[in-house]
C-alpha positions in Angstrom: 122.9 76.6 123.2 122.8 79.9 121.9 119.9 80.8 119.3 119.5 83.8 116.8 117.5 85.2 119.6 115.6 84.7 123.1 112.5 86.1 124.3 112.7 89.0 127.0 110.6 87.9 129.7 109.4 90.0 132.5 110.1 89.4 136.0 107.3 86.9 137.1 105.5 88.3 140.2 104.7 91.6 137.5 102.9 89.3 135.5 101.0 87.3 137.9 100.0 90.7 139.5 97.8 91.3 136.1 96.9 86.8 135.8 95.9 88.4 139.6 92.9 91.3 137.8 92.2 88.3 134.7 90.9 85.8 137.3 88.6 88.6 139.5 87.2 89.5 136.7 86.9 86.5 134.8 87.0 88.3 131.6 90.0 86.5 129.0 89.3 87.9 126.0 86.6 90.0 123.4 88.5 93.5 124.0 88.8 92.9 127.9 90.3 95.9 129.7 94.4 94.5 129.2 93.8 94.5 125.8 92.3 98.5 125.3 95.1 99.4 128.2 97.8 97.9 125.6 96.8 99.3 122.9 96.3 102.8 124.0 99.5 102.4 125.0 100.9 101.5 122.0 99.1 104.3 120.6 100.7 106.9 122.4 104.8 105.0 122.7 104.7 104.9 118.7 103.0 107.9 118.3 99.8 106.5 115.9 96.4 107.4 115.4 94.8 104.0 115.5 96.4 100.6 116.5 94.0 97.3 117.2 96.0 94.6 118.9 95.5 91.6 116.8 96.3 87.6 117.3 99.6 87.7 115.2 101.2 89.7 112.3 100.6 87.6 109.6 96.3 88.2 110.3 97.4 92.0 110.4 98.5 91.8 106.8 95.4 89.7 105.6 92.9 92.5 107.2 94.9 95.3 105.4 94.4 93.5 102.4 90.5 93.0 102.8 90.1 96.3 104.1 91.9 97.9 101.1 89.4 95.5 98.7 92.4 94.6 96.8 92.2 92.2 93.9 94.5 91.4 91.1 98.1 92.3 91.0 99.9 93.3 94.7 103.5 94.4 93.9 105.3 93.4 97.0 109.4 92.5 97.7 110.9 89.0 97.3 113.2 89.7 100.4 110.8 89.3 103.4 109.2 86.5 105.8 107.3 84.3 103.9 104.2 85.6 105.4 104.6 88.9 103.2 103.8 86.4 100.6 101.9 83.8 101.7 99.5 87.1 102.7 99.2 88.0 99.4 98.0 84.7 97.6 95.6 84.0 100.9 93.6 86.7 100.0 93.0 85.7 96.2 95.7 88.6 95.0 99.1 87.4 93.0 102.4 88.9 94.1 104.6 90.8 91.5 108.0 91.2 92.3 110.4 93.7 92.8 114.2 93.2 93.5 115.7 94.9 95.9 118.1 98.0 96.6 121.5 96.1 97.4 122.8 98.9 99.7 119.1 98.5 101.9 117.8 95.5 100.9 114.4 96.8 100.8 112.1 97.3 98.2 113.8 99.5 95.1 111.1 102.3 94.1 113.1 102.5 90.7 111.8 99.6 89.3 108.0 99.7 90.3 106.6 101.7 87.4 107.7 99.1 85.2 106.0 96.1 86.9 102.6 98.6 87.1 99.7 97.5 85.0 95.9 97.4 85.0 95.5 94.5 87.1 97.8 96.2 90.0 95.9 97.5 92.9 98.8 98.3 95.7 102.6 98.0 97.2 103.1 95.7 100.1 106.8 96.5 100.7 108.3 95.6 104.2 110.9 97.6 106.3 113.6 94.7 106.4 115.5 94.2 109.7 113.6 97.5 111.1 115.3 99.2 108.0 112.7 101.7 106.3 112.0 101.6 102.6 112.0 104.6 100.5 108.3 105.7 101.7 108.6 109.0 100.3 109.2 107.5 96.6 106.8 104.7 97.1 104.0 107.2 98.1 105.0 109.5 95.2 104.8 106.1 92.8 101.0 105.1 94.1 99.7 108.6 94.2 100.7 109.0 90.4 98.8 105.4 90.0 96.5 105.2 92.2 97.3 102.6 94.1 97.5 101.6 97.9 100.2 101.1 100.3 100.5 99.0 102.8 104.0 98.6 105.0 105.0 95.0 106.4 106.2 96.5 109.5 107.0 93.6 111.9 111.0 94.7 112.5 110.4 98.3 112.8 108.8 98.3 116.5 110.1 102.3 117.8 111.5 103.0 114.2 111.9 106.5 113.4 112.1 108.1 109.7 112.7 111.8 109.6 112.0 112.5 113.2 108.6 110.7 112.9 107.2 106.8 113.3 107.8 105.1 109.9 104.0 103.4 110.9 102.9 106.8 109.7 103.6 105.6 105.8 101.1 104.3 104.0 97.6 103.0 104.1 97.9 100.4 106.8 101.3 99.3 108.7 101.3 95.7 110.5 103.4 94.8 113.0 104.0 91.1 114.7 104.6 90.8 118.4 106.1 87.2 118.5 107.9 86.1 120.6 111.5 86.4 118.5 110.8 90.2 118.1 112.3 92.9 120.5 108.9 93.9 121.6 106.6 90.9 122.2 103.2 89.4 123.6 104.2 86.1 123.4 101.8 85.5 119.8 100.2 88.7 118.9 100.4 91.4 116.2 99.2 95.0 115.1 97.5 97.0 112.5 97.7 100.8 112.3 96.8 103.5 110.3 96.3 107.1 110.8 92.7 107.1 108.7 89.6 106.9 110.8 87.8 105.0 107.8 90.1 102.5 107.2 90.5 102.0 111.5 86.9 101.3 111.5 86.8 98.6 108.8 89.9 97.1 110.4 88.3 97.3 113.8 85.1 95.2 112.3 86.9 93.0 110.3 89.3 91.7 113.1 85.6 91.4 115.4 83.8 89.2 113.2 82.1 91.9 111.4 80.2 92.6 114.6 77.9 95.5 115.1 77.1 95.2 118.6 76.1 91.4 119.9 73.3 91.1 117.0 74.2 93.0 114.3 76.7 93.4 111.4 78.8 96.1 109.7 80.2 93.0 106.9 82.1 90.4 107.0 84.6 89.5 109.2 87.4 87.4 111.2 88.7 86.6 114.2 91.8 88.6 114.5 91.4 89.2 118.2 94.1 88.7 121.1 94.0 87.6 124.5 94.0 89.2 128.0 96.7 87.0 128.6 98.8 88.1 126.1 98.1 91.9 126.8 99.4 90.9 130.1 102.7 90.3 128.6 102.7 93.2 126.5 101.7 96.2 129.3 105.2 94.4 131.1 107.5 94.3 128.2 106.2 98.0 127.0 108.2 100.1 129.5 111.5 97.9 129.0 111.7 98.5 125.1 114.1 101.6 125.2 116.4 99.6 127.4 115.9 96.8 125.5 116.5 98.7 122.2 119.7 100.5 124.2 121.0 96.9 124.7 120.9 95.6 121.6 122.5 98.6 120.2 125.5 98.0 122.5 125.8 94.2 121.7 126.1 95.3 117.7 128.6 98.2 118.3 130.7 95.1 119.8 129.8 93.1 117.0 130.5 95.7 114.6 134.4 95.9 116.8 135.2 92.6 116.7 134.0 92.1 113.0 135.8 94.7 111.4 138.6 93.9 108.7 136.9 90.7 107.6 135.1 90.2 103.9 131.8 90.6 105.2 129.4 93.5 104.8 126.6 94.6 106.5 123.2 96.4 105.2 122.9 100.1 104.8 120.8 101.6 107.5 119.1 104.5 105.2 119.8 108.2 106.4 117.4 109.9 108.8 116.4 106.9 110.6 116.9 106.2 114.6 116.8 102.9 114.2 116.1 99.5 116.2 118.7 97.3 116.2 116.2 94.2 115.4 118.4 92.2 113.8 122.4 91.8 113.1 122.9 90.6 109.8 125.8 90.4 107.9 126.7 89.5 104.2 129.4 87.0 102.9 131.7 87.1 99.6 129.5 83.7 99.0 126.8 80.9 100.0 129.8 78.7 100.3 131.6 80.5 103.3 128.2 81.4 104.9 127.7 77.5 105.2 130.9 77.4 106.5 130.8 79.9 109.1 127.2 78.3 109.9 128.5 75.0 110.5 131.6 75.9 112.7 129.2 78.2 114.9 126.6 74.6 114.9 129.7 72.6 116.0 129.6 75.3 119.2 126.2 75.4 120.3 125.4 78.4 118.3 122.7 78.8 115.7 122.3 82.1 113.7 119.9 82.2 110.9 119.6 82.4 107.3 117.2 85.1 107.8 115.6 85.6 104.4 116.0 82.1 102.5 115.1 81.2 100.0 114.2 84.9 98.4 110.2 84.5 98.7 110.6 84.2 94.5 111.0 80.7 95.2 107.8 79.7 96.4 106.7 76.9 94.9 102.7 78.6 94.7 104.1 82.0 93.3 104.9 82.1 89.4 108.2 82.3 88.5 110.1 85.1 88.6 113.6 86.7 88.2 114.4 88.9 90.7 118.6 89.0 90.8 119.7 90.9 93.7 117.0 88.9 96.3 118.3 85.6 94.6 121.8 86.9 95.0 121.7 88.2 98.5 119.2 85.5 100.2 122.4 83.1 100.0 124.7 85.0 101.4 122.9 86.3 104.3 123.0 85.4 108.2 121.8 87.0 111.0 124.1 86.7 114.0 122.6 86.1 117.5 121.5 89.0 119.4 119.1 89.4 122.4 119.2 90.9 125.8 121.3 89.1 128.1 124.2 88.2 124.8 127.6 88.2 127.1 130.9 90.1 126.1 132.9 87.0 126.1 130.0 84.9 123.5 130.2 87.9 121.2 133.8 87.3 121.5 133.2 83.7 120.9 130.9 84.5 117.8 133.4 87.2 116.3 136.3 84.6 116.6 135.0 81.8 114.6 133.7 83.7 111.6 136.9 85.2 111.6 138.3 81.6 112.0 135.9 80.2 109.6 136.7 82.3 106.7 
């Protein structure tokens, strides 16, 4: 069986080298040394100011949002995880949609200004498939509104924009170390941001609120990871540039074999050194993806409809018509593609969606 993707795991004896340090020291979680290790290494491989290591991506989203104090109206994209979303109306905020660019998929600056009223208080946009959004026009849009920004970075692990980390955009960047990304700690997420004031609220809120053991800067969570899961982390960290190296070379052969077939792929925007997160392609409609889907099931193969339904769908969001999203979200798939993909099950792959359509 082959699945949109499979976890990179390190070889074991590295690992139970650092389960080795957790059991002397009997210290498995509460920012235990594997844990500040990680994320001053993370620090310094993405090149950020301040990163806390967090239990998952979708928390890192919810302490932006209560560290920004944002109420009313969030405008966000409709072409995302759910989580994006599901973020949004957690924290007592409603999302306002805006479609997408269909060349990037991500969130189109043009049409923000007109979805702006008094009730909005930010932009939650996310960098879909590692693919940046148009920061420098978002940032232009807020500053002229005063509003903040905050990027839903969870496929853009080692993403550059312009020579620098796209986490660098923005109020707060979040990232999400599951286990299906290229970089992972088995559950586990970040938060960043390059302002000291904003790092220590986020450090608080993900603590509890705690001040020490008996006092209080607010309120807080628990948004805290594990030694365990550090562990995992500090052995995947040095592998990512191969990692990354790999899954370029496994989409240059997809991109061979693919050519000359009506399907189209997203448009990684200019300046960007990119990821290779994810390999998704576009069909003329939802009736050949389904096609090609079912032919690959028949095989053992299982790419994904990676967004469905366009998050405008929700049934606790208020309806919305956001074309392009609606459009695109049923004619996407993201083709399997993971460290280890053989030549000859590309080849497979490449010759029944050629079959298929």
């Amino acid at each position: 069986m082959i699945n949109v993707t499979k976890p990179k795991l390190p070889p074991l004896d590295e690992y139970v080298q650092y389960l080795r340090g957790i059991w002397e020291r009997e210290q498995l979680t509460n920012n235990g040394p594997l844990v500040l290790e990680l994320e001053a290494k993370l620090r310094e491989f993405l090149n950020v100011q301040y990163l806390w290591f967090l239990s998952n991506g979708t928390v890192a989203l919810q302490i932006a949002i209560k560290a920004l104090n944002l109420k009313g109206e969030i405008i966000t994209t409709p072409f995302s995880y759910v989580a994006t979303t599901s973020s949004i109306v957690w924290e007592n905020c409603e999302p306002i949609f805006v479609d997408i660019e269909p060349d990037s998929l991500t969130i189109d600056p043009n049409l923000i200004e007109d979805k702006i009223t008094e009730s909005t208080s930010a932009i939650l946009a996310t960098h879909v498939y590692g693919n940046p959004c148009d920061v420098l026009a978002i940032q232009k849009i807020a500053n002229a509104h005063n509003l903040k920004v905050i990027y839903d970075a969870a496929h853009a692990f080692g993403v550059k924009y312009k020579g620098s980390s796209i986490l660098e955009y923005g109020d707060f960047s979040t990232l999400s170390f599951h286990a299906t990304k290229l970089f992972h700690t088995v559950e586990g997420g970040a938060i960043v941001t390059n302002n000291p004031d904003l790092a220590h609220k986020a450090s608080y809120l993900r603590n509890f609120g705690h001040n020490g053991q008996e006092e209080f800067f607010g309120l807080g969570i628990n948004g805290k990871n594990s030694e365990f899961h550090a562990a995992m982390g500090l052995c995947l960290l040095p592998m990512v540039k191969d990692i990354i190296s790999c899954r370029k070379k496994i989409s240059e052969k997809y991109d061979e074999l693919l050519k000359d077939i009506p399907i189209a792929k997203p448009k990684i925007r200019e300046y960007t050194e990119y990821n290779y997160s994810y390999y998704p392609i576009f069909f003329k409609s939802e009736e050949s993806l389904l096609r090609v889907r079912a032919n690959l099931n028949k095989r053992g193969i299982f790419p994904r409809r990676y967004f469905y339904p366009s998050l405008s769908k929700l049934p606790y969001v208020s309806n919305q018509h956001v074309p392009v999203s609606e459009d695109v979200s049923r004619r996407v798939l993201c083709l399997p593609l993971f460290l280890g993909l053989e030549d000859d099950k590309i080849s497979e792959i490449s010759d029944i969606i050629r079959e298929s359509l």
